[in-house]
C-alpha positions in Angstrom: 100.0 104.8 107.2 99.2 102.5 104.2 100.2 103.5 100.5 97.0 104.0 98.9 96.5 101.5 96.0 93.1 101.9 94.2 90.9 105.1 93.7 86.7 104.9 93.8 85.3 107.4 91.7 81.6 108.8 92.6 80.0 109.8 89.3 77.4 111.6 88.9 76.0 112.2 85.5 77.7 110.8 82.4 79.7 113.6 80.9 81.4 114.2 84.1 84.1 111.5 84.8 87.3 111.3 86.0 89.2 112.1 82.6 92.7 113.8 83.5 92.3 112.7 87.4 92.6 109.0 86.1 95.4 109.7 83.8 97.2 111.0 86.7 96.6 108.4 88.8 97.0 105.4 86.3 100.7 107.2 85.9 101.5 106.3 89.4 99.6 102.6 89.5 97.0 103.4 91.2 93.8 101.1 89.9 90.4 102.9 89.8 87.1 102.0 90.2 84.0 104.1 88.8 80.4 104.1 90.5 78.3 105.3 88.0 75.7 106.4 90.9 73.9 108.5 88.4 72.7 105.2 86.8 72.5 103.1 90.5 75.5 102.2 91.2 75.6 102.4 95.2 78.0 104.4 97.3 80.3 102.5 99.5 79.1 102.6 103.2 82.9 102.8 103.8 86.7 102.9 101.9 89.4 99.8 102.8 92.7 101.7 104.4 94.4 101.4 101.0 91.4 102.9 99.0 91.3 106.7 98.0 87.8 108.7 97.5 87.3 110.7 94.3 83.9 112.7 94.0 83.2 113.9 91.0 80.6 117.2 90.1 77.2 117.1 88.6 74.3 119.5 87.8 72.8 118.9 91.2 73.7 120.3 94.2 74.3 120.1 98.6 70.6 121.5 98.8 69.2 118.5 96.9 69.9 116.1 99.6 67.0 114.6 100.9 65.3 114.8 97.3 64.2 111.4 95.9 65.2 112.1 92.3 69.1 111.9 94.0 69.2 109.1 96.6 72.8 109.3 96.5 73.5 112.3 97.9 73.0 111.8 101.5 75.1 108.7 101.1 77.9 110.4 99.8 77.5 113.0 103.5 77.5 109.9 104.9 80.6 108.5 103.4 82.7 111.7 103.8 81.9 112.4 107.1 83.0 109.1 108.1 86.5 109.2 105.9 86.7 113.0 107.7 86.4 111.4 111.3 89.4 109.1 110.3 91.4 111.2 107.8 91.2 109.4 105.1 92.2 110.7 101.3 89.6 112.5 99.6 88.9 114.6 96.5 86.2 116.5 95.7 85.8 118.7 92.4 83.1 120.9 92.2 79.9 119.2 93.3 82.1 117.0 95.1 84.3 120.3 96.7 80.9 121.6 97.9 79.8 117.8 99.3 82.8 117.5 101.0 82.8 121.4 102.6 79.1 120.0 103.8 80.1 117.1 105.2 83.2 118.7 107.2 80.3 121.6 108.6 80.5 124.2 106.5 77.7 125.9 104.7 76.9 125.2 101.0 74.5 127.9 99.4 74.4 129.6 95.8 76.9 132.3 94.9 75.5 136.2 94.8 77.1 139.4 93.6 75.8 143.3 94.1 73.7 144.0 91.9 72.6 147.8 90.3 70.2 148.9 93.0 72.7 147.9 95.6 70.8 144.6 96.8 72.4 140.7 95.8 71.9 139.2 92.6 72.4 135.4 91.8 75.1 135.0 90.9 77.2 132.0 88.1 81.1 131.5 87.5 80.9 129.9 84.2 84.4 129.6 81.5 87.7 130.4 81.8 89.0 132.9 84.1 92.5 132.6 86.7 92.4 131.7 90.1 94.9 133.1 92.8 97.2 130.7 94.7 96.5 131.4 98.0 98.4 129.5 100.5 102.0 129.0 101.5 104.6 128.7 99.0 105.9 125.4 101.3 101.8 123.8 100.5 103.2 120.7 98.5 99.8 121.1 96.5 100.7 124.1 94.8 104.4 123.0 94.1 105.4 123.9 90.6 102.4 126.3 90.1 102.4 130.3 89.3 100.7 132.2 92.2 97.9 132.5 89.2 96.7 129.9 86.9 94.1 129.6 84.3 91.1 127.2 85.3 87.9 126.2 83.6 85.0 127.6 86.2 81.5 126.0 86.0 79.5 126.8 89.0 77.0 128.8 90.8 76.9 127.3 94.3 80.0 127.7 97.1 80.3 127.1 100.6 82.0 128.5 104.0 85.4 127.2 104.4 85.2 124.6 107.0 86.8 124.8 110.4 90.5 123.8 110.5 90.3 124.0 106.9 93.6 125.7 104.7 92.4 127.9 101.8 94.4 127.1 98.7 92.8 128.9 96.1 90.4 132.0 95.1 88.7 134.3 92.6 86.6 138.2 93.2 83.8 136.4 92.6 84.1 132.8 95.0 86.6 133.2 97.8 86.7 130.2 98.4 87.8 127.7 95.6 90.0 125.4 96.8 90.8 124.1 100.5 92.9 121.3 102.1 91.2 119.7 105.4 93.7 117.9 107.4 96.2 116.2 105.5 94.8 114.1 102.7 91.2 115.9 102.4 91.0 118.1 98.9 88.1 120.6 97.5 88.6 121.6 94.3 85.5 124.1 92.7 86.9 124.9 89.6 87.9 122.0 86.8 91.2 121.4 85.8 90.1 117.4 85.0 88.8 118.1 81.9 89.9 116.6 78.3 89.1 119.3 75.5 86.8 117.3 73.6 84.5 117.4 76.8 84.6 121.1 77.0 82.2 121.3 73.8 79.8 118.6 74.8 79.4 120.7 78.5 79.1 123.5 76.4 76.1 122.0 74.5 74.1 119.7 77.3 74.0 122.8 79.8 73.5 125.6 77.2 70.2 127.4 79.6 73.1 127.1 82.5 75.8 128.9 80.7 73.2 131.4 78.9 72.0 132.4 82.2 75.8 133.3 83.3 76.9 134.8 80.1 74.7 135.5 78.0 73.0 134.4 74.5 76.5 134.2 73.2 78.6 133.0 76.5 78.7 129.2 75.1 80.2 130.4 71.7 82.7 132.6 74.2 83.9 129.8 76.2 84.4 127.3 72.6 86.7 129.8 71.0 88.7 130.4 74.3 89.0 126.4 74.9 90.5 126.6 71.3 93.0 129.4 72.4 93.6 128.7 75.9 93.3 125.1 76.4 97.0 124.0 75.7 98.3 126.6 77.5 96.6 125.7 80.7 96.5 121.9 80.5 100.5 121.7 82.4 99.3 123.7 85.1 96.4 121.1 85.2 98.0 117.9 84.8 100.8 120.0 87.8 97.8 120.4 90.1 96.4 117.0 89.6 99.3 115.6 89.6 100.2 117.1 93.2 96.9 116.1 94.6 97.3 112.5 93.8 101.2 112.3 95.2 99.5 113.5 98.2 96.5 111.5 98.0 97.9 108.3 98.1 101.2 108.8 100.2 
């Protein structure tokens, strides 16, 4: 199998780029190319053997494929069900987890919780919070990690776990939050890509989404724990990301 030797990165809004994904990767020579598809940039029909696949997240979601105001998304299904078929490297994160859990079957629908009277509420993972390490100590993705580490959450849709699929990674509230599909094929929900400086500027552009998950003060929350927890969980970060690129582009 061919050494992979550039990345294409699927953007999909401006404040969510590849950040500490490309530092990784520009530590191990690996060019990368951005599609801004937000701003009509088009999405390959297919990757060269050498080429890795890195989708990125986004306020929109699996359910608005099919909707003119993003064209893009059914291309993206298109593109990872193609790179499924033939095993090629992938990475999603968040958006592009759910996108890629779509694409391989699975279902993508919005997170709920029990609510008071016993029925399901809707239901948003937004800040910092752990996630449980899941899978086998030998999974080379997880080498070098604690069984928990402390990830930025920023989400309120999840999906099945496709078939065939391992489960790396989970919280009480989403099961499912990060899987390995085949070999080369990642999903991760939660963001561990982030520089700090971005943390403030999410914090700011989707204020009515984190409100609605925590509250009047939940954005003020998640800017002081940044400032407390952010150093302490960027080696686990740059560990994971790290990983997922060795095995990415082996």
């Amino acid at each position: 199998m061919k050494r992979a030797q550039r990345a294409v990165v699927l953007q999909h809004t401006p404040t969510e780029g590849p950040e500490r994904v490309a530092i990784a990767l520009a530590a191990r020579g690996i060019a990368i190319e951005v599609r801004a598809v937000y701003g009509g940039d088009a999405v390959p029909e297919d990757l060269a053997r050498d080429e890795v696949l890195i989708v990125m997240g986004g306020p929109m979601g699996v359910g608005d494929a099919g909707s003119p105001q993003y064209p893009f998304l059914d291309a993206e299904l298109a593109l990872l069900r193609k790179l499924i078929g033939r095993e090629a490297p992938v990475l999603g994160i968040c958006l592009g987890a759910q996108l890629l859990a779509a694409a391989a079957g699975a279902r993508v629908y919005p997170m709920t919780r029990p609510a008071p009277n016993g029925a399901r509420e809707p239901a948003r993972e937004v800040g910092w919070g752990p996630v449980d390490f899941v899978a086998s100590a030998a999974e080379p993705l997880l080498a070098g990690l604690g069984r928990q580490e402390l990830m930025l959450h920023w989400h309120g849709d999840t999906f099945d776990l496709p078939v065939g699929a391992t489960l790396l990674a989970s919280t009480p509230l989403c099961p499912h939050q990060a899987f390995r599909l085949g070999a080369r094929q990642i999903a991760l929900q939660f963001h561990c890509e982030l520089e700090a400086e971005s943390i403030p500027v999410w914090v700011r552009e989707d204020a009515e989404f984190v409100r609605g998950a925590n509250g009047p003060d939940g954005g003020a929350r998640i800017l002081r724990d940044t400032a407390r927890l952010y150093a302490t969980a960027l080696p686990a970060w740059d560990r994971l990301l790290g990983n997922v690129v060795d095995v990415l582009t082996s």
